[in-house]
C-alpha positions in Angstrom: 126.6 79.3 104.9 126.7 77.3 102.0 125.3 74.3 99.8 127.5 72.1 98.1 128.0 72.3 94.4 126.4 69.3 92.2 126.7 68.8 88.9 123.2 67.7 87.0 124.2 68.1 83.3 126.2 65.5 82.3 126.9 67.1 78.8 128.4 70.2 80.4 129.4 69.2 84.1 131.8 72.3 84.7 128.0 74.0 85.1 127.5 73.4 88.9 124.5 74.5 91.3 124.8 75.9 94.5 125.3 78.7 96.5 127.4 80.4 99.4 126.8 83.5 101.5 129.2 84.9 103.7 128.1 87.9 106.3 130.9 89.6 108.5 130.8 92.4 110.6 134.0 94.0 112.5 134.1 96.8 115.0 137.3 99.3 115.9 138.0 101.7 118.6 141.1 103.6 118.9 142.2 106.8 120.5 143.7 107.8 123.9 140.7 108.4 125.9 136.9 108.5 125.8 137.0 111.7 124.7 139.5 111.5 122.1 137.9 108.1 120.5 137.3 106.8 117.4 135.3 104.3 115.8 135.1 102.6 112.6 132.5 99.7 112.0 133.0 97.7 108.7 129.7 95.1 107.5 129.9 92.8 104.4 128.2 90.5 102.8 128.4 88.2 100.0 126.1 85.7 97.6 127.5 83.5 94.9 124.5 81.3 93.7 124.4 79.2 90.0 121.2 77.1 89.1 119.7 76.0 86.1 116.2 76.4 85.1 113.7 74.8 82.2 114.3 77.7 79.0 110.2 77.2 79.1 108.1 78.2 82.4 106.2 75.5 84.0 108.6 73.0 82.3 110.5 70.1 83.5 114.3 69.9 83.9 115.8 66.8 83.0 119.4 67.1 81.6 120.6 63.8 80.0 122.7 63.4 76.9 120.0 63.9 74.7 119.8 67.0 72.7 116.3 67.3 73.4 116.9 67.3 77.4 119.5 70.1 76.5 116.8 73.3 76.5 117.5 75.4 79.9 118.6 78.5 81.0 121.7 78.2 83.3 122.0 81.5 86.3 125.2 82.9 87.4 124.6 85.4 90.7 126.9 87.5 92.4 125.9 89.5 95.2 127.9 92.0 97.7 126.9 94.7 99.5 128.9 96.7 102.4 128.6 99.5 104.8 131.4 101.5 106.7 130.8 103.9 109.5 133.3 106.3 111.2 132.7 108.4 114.1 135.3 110.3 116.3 135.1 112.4 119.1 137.5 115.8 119.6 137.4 116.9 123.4 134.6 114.8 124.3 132.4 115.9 121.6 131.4 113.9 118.0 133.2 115.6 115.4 133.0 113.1 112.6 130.1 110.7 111.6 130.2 109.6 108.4 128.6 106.1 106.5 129.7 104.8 103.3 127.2 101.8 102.1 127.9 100.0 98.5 126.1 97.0 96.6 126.7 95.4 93.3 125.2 92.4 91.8 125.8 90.9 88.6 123.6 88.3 86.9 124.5 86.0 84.2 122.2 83.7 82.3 123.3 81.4 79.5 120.3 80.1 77.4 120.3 76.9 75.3 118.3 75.3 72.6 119.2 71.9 71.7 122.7 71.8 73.1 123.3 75.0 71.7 124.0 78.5 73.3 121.5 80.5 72.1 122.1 83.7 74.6 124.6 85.1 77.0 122.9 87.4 78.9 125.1 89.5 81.8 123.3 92.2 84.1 125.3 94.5 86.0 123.8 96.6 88.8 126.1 99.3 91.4 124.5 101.1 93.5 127.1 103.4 96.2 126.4 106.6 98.5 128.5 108.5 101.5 127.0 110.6 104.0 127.4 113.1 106.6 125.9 112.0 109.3 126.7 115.1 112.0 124.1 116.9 111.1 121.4 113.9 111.2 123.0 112.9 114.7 122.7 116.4 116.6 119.2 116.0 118.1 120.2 112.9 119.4 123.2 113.8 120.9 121.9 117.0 122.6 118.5 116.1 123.7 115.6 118.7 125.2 117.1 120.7 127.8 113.7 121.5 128.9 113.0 117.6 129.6 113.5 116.0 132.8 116.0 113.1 132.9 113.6 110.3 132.8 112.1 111.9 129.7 115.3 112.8 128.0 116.6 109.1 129.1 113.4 107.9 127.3 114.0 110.3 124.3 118.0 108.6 123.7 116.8 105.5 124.1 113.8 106.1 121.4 116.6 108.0 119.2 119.4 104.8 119.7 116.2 102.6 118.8 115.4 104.0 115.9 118.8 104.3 114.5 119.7 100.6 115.8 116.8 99.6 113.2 118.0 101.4 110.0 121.6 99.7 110.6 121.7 96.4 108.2 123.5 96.3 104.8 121.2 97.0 102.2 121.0 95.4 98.4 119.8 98.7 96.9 121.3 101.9 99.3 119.4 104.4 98.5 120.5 108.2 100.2 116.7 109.2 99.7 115.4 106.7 101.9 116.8 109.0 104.9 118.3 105.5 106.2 121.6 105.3 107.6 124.1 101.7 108.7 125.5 102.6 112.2 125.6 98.8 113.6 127.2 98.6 116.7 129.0 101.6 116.2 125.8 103.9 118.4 126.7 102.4 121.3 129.5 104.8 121.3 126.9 107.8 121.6 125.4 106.6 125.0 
């Protein structure tokens, strides 16, 4: 998705606005047999946005070739975030789960006063965490012996659920939030 670029200062037209994401997602299963699989599930996503903005709040914008019209702030973004997954199964059983999320953003602003740069401002943020998920994924995978079927098919289901909903990319990972990005990818545990 994205906007075309426009130029609105004519004093400094290389300064354009607009923006473009791009989300992607791919899925890959190799291995012999079902029991000998393995399965790797890659998301991305990315955000380029640049804007300009009055250098006062509440003001008006309106760039002309005036050096009065020439007080604003202009915003460079860059956005990406990713998260990879990898499971594998040994002999039928899941020997390897493991997620490795990742987000950066970096935000430029350029402030000027009468024509003049006044401020170059640049605002790097990385945030990146692996897990093991085994351990976090054995309840799942085992269930309640002491259930009947209908009740452990109803546990599974609540288990793939919940995991299904804690899946997206995220801006900010964070390994304390007790989140994890499985995607697609638990479909491989039914």
């Amino acid at each position: 998705m994205s906007q075309a670029s426009t130029s609105i200062n004519p004093m400094r037209p290389s300064e354009q606005d607009g923006f473009a994401y791009e989300v992607s997602q791919s899925t890959s299963i190799g291995g012999r047999s079902q029991g000998e699989r393995s399965i790797s599930q890659q998301q991305k996503s990315e955000l380029n946005a640049s804007f300009h903005t009055p250098s006062t709040p509440g003001g008006q914008l309106k760039l002309d070739y005036s050096e009065q019209s020439q007080n604003y702030n202009f915003h460079q973004i860059k956005d990406a975030a990713s998260s990879d997954v990898n499971l594998a199964y040994g002999d039928g059983r899941l020997v390897k789960a493991t997620l490795h999320q990742s987000a950066s953003q970096s935000t430029r602003v350029m402030s000027y006063a009468m024509g003049k740069l006044v401020s170059d401002t640049v605002t790097p943020v990385q945030q990146a965490f692996q897990r093991d998920l085994l351990s976090a994924l054995a309840p799942y995978l085992s269930g309640d012996p002491g259930r009947t079927e209908d009740e452990r098919e109803s546990q599974r289901k609540q288990s793939m659920t919940s995991l299904s909903e804690q899946v997206l990319l995220k801006g900010y990972p964070d390994p304390a939030d007790g989140r994890w990005s499985l995607g697609k990818a638990t479909a491989a545990l039914v």
